[in-house]
FILOLO-45252 format. One record per residue (C-alpha): residue number from 0; residue in one letter; y, z, x. Coordinates in steps of 0.25 Angstrom, whole numbers. Layout:
N
(r NUM A (Y Z X))
...
//
This chain:
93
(r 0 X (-12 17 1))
(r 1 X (-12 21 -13))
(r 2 X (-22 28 -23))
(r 3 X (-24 38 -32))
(r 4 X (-30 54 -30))
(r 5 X (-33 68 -32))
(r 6 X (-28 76 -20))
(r 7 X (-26 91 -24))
(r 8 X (-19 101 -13))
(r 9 X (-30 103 -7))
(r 10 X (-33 90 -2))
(r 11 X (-27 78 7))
(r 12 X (-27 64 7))
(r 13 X (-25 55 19))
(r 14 X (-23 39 21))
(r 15 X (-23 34 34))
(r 16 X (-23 20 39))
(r 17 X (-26 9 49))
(r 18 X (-20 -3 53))
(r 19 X (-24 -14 63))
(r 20 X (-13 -22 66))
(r 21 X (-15 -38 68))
(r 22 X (-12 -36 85))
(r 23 X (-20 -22 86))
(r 24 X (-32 -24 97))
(r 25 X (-43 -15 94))
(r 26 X (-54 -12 81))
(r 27 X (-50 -8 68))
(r 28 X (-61 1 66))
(r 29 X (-53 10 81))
(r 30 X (-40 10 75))
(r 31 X (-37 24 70))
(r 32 X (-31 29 55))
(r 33 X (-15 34 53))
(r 34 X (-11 41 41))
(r 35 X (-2 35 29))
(r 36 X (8 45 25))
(r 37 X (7 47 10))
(r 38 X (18 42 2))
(r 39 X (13 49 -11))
(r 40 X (2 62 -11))
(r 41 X (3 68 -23))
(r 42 X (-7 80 -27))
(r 43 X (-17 80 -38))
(r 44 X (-14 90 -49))
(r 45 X (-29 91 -54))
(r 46 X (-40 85 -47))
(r 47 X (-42 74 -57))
(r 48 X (-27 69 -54))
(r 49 X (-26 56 -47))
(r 50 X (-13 54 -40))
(r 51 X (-5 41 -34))
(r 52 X (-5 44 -18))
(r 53 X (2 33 -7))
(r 54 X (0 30 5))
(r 55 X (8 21 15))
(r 56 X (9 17 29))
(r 57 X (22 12 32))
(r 58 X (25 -1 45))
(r 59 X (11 -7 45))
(r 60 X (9 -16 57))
(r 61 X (3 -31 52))
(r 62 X (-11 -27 51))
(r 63 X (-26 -34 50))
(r 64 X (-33 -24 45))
(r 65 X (-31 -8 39))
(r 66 X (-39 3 32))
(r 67 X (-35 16 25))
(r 68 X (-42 28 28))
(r 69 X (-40 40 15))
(r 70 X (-45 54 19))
(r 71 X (-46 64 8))
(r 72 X (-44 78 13))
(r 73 X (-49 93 6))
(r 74 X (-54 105 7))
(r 75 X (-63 104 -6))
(r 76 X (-72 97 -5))
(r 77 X (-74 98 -23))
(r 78 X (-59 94 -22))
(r 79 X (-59 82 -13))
(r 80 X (-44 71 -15))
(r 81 X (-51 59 -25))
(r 82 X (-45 45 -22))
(r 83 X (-44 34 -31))
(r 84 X (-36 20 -31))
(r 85 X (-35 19 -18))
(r 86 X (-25 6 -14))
(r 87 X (-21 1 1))
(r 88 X (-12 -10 4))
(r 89 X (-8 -13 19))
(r 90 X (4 -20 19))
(r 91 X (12 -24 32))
(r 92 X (25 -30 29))
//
């Protein structure tokens, strides 16, 4: 998971994901979220400064169908994380 965003100190941003495998019995709609680790999460300088963030979930099992899930967390609600770009590739090689 990839995009772009303001997150000062006194904020948090969280990915999480859900994966239905080809074999899984069940509804998709049941499954419950895990969280992807963050590979890159910088802090914003200034609240007008976008920054590159990533995302990514390592031994994905062959899957029918997923969905990402971000939470923005913060204490200020005038000085709330901003998300733009946002890009999700599901690869299970």
């Amino acid at each position: 998971v990839l995009f772009d965003a303001i997150r000062t100190g006194n904020n948090d941003i969280k990915v999480f994901a859900k994966v239905r495998g080809d074999s899984q019995p069940g509804s998709f709609d049941n499954m419950g979220y895990i969280e992807i680790p963050a590979i890159s999460y910088p802090a914003s300088e200034t609240n007008t400064q976008y920054r590159a963030f990533d995302f990514e979930l390592k031994n994905i099992i062959e899957f029918q169908e997923f969905s990402i899930k971000v939470v923005m967390i913060g204490n200020d609600q005038s000085n709330v994380p901003k998300i733009k770009n946002f890009r999700s590739m599901a690869l299970a090689i």
